[in-house]
VONUFI-7431 format. One record per atom (N, C-alpha, C, O, CB): x, y, z. Coordinates in Angstrom, 2 decimals. Last residue first. Glycine has a CB too. Example, Ala and Ser with C-alpha at 12.3 -4.5 7.8 and 13.67 -1.06 7.14 Angstrom:
<pazas>
@px = 12.85 | py = -2.25 | pz = 7.08
@px = 13.67 | py = -1.06 | pz = 7.14
@px = 12.90 | py = 0.03 | pz = 7.87
@px = 13.41 | py = 1.14 | pz = 8.04
@px = 14.08 | py = -0.60 | pz = 5.72
@px = 13.19 | py = -5.69 | pz = 7.80
@px = 12.30 | py = -4.50 | pz = 7.80
@px = 13.20 | py = -3.30 | pz = 7.80
@px = 14.24 | py = -3.32 | pz = 8.46
@px = 11.31 | py = -4.47 | pz = 9.05
</pazas>
This chain:
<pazas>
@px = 7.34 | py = 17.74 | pz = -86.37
@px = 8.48 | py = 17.95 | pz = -84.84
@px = 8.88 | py = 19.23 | pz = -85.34
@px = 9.69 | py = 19.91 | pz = -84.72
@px = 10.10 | py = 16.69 | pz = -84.50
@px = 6.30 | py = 16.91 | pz = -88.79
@px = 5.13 | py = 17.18 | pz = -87.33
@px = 5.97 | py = 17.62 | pz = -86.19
@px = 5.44 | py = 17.87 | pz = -85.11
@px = 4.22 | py = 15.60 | pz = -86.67
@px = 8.07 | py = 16.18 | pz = -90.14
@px = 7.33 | py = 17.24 | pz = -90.92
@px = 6.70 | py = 17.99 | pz = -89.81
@px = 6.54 | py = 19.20 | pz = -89.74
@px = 6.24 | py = 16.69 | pz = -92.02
@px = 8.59 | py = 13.72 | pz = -89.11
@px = 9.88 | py = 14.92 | pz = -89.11
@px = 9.17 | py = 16.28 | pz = -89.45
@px = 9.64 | py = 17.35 | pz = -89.07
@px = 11.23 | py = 14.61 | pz = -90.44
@px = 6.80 | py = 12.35 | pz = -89.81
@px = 6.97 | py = 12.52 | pz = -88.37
@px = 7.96 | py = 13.68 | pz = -88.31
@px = 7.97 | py = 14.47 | pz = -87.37
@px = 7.50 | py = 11.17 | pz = -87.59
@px = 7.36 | py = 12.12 | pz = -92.91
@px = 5.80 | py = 12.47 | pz = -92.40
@px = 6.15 | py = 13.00 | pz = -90.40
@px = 5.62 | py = 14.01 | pz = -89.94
@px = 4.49 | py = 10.45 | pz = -92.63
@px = 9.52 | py = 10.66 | pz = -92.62
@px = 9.63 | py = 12.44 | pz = -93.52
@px = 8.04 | py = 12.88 | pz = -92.82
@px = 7.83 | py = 13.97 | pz = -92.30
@px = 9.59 | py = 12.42 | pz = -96.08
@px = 8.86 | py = 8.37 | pz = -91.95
@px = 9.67 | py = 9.30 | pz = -91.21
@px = 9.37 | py = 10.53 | pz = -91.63
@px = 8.95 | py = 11.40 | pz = -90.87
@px = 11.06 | py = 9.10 | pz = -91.30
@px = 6.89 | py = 7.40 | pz = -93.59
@px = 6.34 | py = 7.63 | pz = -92.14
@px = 7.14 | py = 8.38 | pz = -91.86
@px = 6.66 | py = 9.41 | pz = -91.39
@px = 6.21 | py = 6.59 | pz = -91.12
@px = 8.39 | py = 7.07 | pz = -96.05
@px = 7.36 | py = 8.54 | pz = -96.25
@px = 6.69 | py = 8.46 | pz = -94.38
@px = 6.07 | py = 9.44 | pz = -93.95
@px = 5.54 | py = 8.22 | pz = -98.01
@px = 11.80 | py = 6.13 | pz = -95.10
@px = 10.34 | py = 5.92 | pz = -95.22
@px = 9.90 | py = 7.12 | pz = -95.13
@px = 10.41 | py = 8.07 | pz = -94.54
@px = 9.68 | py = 5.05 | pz = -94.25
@px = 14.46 | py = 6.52 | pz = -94.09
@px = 14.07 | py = 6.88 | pz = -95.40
@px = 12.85 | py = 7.02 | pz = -95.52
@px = 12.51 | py = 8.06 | pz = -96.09
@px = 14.43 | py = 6.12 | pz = -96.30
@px = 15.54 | py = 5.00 | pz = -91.96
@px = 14.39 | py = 6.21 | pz = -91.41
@px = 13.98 | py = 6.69 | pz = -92.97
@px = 12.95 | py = 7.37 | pz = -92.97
@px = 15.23 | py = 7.82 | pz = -90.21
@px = 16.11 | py = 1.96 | pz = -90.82
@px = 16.24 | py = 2.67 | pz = -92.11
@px = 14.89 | py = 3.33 | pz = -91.66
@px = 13.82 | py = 2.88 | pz = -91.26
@px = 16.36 | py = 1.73 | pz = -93.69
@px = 17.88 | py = 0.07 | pz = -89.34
@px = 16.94 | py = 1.19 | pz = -88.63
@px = 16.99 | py = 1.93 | pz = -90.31
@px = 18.05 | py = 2.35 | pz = -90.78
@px = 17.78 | py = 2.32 | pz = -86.88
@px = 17.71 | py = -3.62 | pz = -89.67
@px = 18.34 | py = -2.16 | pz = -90.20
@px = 17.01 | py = -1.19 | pz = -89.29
@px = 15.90 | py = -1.47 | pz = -88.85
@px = 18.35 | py = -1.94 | pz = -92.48
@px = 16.13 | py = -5.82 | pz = -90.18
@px = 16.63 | py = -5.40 | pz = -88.46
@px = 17.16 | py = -4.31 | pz = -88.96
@px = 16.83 | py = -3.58 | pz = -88.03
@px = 17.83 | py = -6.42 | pz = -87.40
@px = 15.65 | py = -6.06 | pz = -92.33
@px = 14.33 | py = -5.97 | pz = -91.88
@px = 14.78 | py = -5.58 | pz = -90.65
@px = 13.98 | py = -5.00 | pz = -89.93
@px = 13.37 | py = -7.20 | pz = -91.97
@px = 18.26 | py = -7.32 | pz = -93.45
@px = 17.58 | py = -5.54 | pz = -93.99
@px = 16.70 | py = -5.46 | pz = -93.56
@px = 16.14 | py = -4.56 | pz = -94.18
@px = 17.21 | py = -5.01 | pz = -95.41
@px = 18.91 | py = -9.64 | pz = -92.86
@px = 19.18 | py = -8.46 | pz = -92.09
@px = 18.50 | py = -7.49 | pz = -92.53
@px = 18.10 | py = -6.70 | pz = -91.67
@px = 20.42 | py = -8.08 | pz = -92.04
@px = 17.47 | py = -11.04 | pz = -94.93
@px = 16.82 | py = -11.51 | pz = -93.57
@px = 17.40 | py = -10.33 | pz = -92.76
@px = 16.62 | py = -9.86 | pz = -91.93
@px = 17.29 | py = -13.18 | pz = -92.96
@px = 18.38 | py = -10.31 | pz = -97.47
@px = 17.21 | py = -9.55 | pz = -97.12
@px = 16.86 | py = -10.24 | pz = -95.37
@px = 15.91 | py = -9.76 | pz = -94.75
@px = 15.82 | py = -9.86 | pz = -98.50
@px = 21.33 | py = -11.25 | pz = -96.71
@px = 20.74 | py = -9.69 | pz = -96.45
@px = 19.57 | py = -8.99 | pz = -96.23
@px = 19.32 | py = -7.98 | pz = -95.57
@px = 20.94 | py = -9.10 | pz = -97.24
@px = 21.05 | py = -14.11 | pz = -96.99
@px = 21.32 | py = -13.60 | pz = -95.60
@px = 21.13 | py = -12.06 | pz = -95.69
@px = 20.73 | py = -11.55 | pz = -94.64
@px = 22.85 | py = -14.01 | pz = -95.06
@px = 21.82 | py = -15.15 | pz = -99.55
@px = 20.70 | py = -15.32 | pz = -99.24
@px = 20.25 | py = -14.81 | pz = -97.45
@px = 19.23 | py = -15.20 | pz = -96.88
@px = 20.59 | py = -16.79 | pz = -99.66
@px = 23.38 | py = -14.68 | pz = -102.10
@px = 23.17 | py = -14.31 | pz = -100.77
@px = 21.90 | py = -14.33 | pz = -100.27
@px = 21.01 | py = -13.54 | pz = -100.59
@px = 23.61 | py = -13.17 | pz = -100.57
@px = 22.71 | py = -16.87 | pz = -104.62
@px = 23.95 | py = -16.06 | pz = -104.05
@px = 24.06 | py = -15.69 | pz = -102.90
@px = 24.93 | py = -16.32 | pz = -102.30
@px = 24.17 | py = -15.00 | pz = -104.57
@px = 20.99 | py = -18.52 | pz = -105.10
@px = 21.22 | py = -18.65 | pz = -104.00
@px = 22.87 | py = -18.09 | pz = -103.36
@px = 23.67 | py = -18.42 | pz = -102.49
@px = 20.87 | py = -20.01 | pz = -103.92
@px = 20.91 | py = -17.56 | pz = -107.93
@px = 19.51 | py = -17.10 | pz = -107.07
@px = 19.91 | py = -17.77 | pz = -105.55
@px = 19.06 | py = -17.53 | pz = -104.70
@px = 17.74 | py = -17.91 | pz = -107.83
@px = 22.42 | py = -17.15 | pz = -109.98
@px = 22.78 | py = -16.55 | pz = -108.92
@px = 21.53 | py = -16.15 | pz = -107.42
@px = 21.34 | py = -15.28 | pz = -106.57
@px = 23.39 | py = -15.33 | pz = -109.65
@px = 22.70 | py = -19.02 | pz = -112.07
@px = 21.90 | py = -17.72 | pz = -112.50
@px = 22.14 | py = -16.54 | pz = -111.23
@px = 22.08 | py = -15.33 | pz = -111.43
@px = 20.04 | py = -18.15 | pz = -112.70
@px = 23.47 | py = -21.41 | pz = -111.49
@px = 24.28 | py = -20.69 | pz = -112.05
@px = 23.49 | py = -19.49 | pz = -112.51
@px = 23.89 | py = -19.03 | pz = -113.58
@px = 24.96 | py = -21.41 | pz = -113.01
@px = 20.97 | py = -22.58 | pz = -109.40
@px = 22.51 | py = -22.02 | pz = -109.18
@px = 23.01 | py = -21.44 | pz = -109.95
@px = 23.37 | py = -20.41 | pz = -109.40
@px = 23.43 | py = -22.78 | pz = -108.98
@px = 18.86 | py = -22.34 | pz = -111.63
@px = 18.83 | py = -21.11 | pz = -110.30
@px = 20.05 | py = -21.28 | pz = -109.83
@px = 20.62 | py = -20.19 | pz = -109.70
@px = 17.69 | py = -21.28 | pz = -108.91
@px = 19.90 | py = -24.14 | pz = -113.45
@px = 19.19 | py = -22.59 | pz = -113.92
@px = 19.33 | py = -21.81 | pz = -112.78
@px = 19.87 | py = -20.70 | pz = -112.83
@px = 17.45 | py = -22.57 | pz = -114.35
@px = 19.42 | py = -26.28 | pz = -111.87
@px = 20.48 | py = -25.90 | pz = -112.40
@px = 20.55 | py = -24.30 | pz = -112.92
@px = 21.42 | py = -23.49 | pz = -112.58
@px = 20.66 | py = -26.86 | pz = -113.39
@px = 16.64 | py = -26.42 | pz = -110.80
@px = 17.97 | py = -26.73 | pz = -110.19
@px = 19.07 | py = -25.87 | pz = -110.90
@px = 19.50 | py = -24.83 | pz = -110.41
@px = 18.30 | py = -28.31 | pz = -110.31
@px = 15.45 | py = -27.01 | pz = -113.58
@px = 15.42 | py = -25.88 | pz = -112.88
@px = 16.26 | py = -24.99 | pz = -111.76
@px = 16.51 | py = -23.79 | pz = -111.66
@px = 14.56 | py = -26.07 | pz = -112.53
@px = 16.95 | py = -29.32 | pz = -114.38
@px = 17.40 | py = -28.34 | pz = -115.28
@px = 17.03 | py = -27.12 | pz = -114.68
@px = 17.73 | py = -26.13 | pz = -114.88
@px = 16.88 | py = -28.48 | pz = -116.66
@px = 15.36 | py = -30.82 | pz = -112.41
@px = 17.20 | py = -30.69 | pz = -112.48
@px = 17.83 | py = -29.43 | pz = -113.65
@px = 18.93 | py = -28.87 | pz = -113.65
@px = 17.93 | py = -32.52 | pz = -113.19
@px = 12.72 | py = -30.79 | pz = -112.78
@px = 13.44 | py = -30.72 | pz = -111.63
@px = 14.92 | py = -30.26 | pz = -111.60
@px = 15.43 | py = -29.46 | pz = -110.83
@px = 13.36 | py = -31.89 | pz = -111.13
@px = 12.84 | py = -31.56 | pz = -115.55
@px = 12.61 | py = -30.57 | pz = -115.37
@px = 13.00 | py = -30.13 | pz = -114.00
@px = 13.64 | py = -29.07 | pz = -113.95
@px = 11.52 | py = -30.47 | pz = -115.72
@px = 13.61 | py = -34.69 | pz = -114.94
@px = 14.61 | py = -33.84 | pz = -115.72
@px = 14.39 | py = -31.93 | pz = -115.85
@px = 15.29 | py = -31.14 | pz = -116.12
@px = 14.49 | py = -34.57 | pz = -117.32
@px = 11.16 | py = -35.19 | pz = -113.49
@px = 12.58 | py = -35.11 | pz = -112.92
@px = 13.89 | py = -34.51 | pz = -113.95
@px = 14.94 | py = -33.99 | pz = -113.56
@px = 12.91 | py = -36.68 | pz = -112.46
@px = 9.29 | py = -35.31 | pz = -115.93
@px = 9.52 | py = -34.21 | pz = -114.17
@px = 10.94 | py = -34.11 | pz = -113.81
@px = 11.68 | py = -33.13 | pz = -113.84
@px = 8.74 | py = -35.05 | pz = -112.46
@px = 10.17 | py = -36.89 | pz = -117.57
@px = 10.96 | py = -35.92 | pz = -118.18
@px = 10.71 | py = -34.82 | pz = -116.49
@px = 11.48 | py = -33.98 | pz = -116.02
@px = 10.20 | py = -35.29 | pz = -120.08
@px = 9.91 | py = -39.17 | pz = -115.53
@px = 11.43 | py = -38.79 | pz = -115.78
@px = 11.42 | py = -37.44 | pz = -116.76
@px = 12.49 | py = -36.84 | pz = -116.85
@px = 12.32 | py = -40.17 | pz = -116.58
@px = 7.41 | py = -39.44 | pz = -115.22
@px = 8.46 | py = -39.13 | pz = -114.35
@px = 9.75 | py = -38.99 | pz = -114.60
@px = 10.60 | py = -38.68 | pz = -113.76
@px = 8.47 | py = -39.83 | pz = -113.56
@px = 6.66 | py = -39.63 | pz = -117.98
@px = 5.93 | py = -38.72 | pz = -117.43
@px = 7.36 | py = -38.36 | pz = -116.37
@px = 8.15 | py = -37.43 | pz = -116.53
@px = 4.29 | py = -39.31 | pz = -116.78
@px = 7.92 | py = -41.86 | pz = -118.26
@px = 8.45 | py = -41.27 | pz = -119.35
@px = 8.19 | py = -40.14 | pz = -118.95
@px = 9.02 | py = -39.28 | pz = -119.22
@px = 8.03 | py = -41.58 | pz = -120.63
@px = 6.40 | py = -43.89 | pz = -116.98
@px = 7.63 | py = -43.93 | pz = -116.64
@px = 8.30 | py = -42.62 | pz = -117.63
@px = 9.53 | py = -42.60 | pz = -117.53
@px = 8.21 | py = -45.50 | pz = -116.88
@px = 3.54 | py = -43.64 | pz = -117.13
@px = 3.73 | py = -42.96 | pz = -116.18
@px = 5.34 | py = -42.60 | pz = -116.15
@px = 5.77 | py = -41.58 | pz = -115.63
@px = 3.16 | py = -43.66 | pz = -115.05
@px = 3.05 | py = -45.04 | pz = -120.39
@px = 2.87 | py = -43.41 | pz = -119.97
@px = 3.28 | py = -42.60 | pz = -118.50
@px = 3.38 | py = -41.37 | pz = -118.45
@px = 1.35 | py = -43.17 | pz = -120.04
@px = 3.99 | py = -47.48 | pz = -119.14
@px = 4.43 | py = -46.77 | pz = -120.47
@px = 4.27 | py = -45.21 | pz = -120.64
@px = 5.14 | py = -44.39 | pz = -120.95
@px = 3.62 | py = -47.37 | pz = -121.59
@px = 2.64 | py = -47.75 | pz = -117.19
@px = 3.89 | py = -47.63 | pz = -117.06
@px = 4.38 | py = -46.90 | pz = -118.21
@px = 5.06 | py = -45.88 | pz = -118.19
@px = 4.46 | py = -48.82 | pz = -116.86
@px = -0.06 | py = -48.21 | pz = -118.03
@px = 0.15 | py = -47.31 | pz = -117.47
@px = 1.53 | py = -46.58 | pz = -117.15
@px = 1.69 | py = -45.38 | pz = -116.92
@px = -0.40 | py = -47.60 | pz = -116.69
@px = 0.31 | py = -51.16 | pz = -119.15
@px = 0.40 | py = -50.28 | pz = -120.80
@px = 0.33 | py = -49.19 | pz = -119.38
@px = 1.56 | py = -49.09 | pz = -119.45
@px = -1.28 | py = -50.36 | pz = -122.61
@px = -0.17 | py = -52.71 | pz = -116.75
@px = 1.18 | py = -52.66 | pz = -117.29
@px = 1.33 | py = -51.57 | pz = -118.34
@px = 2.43 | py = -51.04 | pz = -118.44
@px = 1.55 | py = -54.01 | pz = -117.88
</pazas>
């Protein structure tokens, strides 16, 4: 029973850290867009030192 005393106080300040982290990342803007970096890997982006390197060889 005296384990409760230390486990119940343990889990709730977690869970209050849970929610304040929660909270921190919505209003901070970390699930603003979350869909570009998944497109920017299908982009044809020739910028890369491979391109300038292949352009150098043609």
């Amino acid at each position: 029973m005296t384990i409760l005393y230390l486990l119940l106080p343990l889990s709730l300040l977690f869970v209050l850290a849970i929610g304040v982290s929660l909270w921190w990342a919505v209003f901070n803007g970390q699930y603003d867009d979350t869909d570009d970096a998944g497109r920017a890997i299908l982009l044809d982006d020739d910028s890369g030192p491979a391109s300038r390197a292949a352009e150098r060889r043609v």
